[in-house]
C-alpha positions as CSV (number, residue, x, y, z in Angstrom):
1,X,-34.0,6.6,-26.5
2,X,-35.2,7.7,-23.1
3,X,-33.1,6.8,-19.9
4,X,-34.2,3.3,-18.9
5,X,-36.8,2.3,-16.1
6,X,-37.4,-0.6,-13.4
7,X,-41.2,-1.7,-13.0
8,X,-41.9,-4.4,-10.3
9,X,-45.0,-6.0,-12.2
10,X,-46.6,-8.6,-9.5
11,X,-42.9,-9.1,-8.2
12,X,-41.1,-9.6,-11.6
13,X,-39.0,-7.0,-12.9
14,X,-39.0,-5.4,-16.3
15,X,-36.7,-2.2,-17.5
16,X,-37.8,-0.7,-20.2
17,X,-38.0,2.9,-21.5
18,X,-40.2,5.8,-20.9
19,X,-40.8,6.4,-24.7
20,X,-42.0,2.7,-24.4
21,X,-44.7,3.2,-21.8
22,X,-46.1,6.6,-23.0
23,X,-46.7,5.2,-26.5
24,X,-50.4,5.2,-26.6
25,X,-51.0,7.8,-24.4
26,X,-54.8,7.4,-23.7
27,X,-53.8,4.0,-21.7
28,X,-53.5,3.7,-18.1
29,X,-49.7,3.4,-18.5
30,X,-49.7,6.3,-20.7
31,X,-51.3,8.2,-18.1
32,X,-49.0,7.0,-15.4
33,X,-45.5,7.8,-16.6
34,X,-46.8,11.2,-18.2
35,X,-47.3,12.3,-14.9
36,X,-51.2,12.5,-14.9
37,X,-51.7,9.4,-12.6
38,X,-49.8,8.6,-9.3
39,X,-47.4,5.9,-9.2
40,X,-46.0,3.7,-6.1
41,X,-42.4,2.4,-5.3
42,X,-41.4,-0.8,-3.8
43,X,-38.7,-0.7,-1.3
44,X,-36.2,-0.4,-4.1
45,X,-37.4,2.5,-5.4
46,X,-39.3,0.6,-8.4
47,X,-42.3,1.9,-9.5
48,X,-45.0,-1.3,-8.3
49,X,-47.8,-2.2,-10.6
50,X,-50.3,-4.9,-8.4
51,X,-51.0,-6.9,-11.4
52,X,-50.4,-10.4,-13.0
53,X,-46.1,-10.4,-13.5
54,X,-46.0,-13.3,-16.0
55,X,-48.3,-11.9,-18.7
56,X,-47.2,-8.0,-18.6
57,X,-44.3,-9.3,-20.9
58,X,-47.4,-9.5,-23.7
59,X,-48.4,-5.8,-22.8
60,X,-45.1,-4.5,-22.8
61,X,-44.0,-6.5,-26.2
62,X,-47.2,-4.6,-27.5
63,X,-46.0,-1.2,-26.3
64,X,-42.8,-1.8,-28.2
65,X,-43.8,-3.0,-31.3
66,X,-48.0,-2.5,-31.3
67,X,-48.0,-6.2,-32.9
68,X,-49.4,-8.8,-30.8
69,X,-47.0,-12.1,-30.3
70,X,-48.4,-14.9,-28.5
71,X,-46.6,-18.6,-28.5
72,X,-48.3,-21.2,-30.8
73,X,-49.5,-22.9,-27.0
74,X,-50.8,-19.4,-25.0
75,X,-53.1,-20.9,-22.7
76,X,-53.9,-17.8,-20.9
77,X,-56.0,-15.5,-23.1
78,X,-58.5,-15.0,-20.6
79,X,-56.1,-13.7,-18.4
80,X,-54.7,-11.3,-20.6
81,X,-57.5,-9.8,-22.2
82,X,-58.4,-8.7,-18.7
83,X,-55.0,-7.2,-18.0
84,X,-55.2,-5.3,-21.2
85,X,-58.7,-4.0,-20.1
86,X,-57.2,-2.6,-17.0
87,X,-54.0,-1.3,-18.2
88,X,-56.5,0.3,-21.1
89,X,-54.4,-0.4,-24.1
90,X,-57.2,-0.3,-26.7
91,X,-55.4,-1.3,-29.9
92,X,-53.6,-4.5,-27.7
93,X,-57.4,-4.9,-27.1
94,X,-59.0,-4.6,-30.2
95,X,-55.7,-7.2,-31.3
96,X,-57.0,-9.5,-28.6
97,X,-60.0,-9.4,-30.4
98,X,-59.1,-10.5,-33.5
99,X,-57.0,-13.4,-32.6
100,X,-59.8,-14.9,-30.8
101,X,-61.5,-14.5,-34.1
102,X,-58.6,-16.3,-35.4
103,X,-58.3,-19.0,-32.8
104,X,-62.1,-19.6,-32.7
105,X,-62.5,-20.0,-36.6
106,X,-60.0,-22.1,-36.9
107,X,-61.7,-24.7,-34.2
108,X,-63.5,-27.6,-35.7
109,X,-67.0,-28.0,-35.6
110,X,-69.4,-25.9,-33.5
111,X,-72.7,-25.8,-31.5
112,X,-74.5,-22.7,-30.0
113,X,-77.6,-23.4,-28.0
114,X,-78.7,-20.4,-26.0
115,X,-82.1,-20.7,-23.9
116,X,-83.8,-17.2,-22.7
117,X,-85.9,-16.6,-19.8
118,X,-88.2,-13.3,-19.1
119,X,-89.7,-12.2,-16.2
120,X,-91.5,-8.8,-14.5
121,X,-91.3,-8.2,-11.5
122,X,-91.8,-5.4,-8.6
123,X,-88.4,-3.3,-7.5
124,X,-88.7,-0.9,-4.5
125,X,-87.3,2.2,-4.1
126,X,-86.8,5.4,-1.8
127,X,-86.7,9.1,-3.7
128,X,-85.6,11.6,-2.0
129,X,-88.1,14.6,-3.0
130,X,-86.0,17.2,-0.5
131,X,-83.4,17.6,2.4
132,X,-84.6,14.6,4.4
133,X,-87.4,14.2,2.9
134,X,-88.2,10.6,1.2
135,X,-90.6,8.9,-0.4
136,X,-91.3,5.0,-1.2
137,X,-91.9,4.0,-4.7
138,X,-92.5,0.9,-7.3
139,X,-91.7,0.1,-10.5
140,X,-92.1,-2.9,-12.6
141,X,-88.7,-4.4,-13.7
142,X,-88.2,-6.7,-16.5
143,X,-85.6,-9.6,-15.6
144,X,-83.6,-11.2,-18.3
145,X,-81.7,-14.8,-17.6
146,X,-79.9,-16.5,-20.8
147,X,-78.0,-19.6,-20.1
148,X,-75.9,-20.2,-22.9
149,X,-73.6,-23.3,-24.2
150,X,-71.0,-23.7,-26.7
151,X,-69.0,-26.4,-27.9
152,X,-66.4,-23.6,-28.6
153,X,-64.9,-22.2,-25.3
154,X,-63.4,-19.7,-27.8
155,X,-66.3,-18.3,-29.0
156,X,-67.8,-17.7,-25.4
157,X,-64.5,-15.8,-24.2
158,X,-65.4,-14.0,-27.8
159,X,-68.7,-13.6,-26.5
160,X,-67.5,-12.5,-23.1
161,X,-65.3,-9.4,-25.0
162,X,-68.1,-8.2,-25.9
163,X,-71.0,-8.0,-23.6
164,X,-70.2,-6.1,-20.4
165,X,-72.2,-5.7,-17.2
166,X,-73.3,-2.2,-15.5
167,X,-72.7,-2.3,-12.2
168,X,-71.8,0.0,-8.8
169,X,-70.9,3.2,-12.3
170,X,-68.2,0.7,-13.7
171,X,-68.5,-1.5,-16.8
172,X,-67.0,-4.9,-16.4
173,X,-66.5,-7.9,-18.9
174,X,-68.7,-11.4,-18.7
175,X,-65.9,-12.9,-19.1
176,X,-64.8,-12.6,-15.5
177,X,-67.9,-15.0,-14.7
178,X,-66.8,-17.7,-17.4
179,X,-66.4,-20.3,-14.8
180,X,-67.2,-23.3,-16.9
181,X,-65.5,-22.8,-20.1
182,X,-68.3,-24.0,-21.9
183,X,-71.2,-22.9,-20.1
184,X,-72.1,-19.0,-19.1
185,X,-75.5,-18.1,-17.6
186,X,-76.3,-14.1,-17.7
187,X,-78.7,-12.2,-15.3
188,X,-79.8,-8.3,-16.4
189,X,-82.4,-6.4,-16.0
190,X,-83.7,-3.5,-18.2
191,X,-83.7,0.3,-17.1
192,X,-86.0,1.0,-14.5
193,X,-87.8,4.9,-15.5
194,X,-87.0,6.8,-11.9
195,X,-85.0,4.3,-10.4
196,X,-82.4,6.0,-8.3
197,X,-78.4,5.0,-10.0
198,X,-77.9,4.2,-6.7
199,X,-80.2,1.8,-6.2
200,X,-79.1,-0.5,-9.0
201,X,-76.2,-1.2,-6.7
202,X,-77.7,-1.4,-3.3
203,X,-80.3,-4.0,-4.8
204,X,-77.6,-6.1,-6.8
205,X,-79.1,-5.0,-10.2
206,X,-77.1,-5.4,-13.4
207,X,-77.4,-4.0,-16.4
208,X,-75.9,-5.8,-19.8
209,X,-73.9,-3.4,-22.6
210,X,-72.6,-4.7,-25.8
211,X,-68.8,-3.0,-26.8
212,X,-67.9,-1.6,-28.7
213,X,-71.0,-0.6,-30.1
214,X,-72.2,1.1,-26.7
215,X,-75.7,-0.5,-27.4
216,X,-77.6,-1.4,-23.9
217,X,-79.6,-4.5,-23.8
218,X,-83.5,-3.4,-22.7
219,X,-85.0,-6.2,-24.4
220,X,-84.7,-9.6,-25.7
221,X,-84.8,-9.0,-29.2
222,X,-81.8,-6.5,-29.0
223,X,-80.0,-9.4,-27.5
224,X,-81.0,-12.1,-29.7
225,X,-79.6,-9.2,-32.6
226,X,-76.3,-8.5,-30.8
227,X,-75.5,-12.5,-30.2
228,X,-76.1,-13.3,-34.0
229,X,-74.4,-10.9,-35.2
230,X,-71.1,-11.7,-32.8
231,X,-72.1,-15.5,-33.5
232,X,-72.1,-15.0,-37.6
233,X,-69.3,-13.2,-37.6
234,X,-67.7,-16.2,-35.9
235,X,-69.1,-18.8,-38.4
236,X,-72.2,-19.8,-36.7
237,X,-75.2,-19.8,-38.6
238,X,-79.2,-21.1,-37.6
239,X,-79.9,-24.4,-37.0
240,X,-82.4,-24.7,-38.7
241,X,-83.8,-28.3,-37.8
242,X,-84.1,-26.6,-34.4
243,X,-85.4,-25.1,-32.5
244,X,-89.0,-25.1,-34.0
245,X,-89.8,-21.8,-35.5
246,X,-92.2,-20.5,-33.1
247,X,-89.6,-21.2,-29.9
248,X,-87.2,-18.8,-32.1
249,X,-89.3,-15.6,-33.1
250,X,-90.2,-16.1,-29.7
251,X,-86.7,-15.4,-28.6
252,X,-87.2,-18.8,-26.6
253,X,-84.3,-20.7,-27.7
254,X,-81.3,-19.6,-30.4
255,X,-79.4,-22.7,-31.6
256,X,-76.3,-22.2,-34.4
257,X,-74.1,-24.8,-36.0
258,X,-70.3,-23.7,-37.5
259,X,-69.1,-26.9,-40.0
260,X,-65.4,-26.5,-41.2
């Protein structure tokens, strides 16, 4: 084994080895002790991670063994699916995955009841057609809003895996707006044609993804697709006593029952 090393994780300690942290080299940490990334030191000359101290024991279990060992009671999955998403440790992520699977199939009975809202309206833009030289423009925009409620709190941090926003060049989960475990409202827009990348940001315009399929939600029909799917997968099927079958082809209203 490899001469042993000190992290300072959020303040706790862990020594471990550097075999250990370069074993899937495509992560963050792999790129960090091969020497690709820079590293800091605390004051003892630890290398200092910023990041959640209590949980990293998860990540570096996973490193070790590349099985994923959780207590019976882990409370905090939330918080360690978006650790693993920053220390980008794809199989611990992909593991995640699956156990919320796991945890969410084994819950009792479920409801599903998503309501959709579309809208178009006008974005405005600047171009710029040369060295100082701009130009205003317009586009219409389509606006997408889905407020969605489970009786499963499982199966919406499932959901929130999946579907990422676009935002400011970076891809970030839903999950990190799961305020109320059991309610999640989403706000998107489609791709504007000549909108400035730029623009999305300055104006506060998100775009939705689903992972890890790399598909991009333009329309309400691809979403409807991607949640079912997710949803079935889950257990879920369609209610189908509601909604009325106009409301759903209309991509109105999505409503799925799970019986154990």
């Amino acid at each position: 084994m490899s001469e042993p090393i000190t992290l300072n994780v959020g303040g706790k300690l862990y020594t471990t080895s550097l075999s250990t942290l370069t074993s899937f080299p495509d992560s963050m940490l792999g790129a960090m002790f091969s020497g690709k990334m820079p590293t800091k030191r605390d004051s003892q000359g630890y290398c200092f991670i910023d990041r959640d101290g209590k949980v990293f024991r998860y990540i570096l279990n996973f490193l070790r063994t590349s099985h994923l060992d959780l207590p019976e009671d882990f409370q905090e999955m939330g918080l360690l699916r978006r650790e693993a998403d920053f220390y980008q440790v794809q199989p611990l992520i992909e593991a995640l995955q699956e156990k919320e699977v796991e945890l969410s199939k084994a819950e009792k009975n479920a409801m599903l009841n998503i309501t959709l809202d579309q809208r178009t309206q006008t974005v405005h833009f600047t171009v710029r057609e040369a060295p100082q030289i701009y130009s205003l423009s317009s586009s219409s925009m389509e606006v997408f809003s889905a407020h969605i409620f489970s009786t499963s709190s499982l199966f919406l941090k499932l959901l929130g895996s999946r579907l990422y926003y676009c935002f400011n060049g970076n891809l970030s989960s839903i999950s990190s707006y799961l305020q109320d475990p059991n309610h999640l409202t989403l706000d998107w827009v489609a791709t504007v044609e000549g909108l400035p990348e730029e623009e999305y940001t300055r104006q506060n315009l998100k775009r939705l993804w689903v992972v890890p399929a790399n598909t991009q939600i333009n329309s309400f029909q691809v979403f409807v697709e991607e949640v079912l799917k997710i949803a079935m997968s889950d257990g879920f099927c369609v209610d189908s006593s509601h909604p009325h079958a106009s409301d759903f082809m209309n991509n109105k209203i999505i409503r799925l029952i799970r019986y154990k």
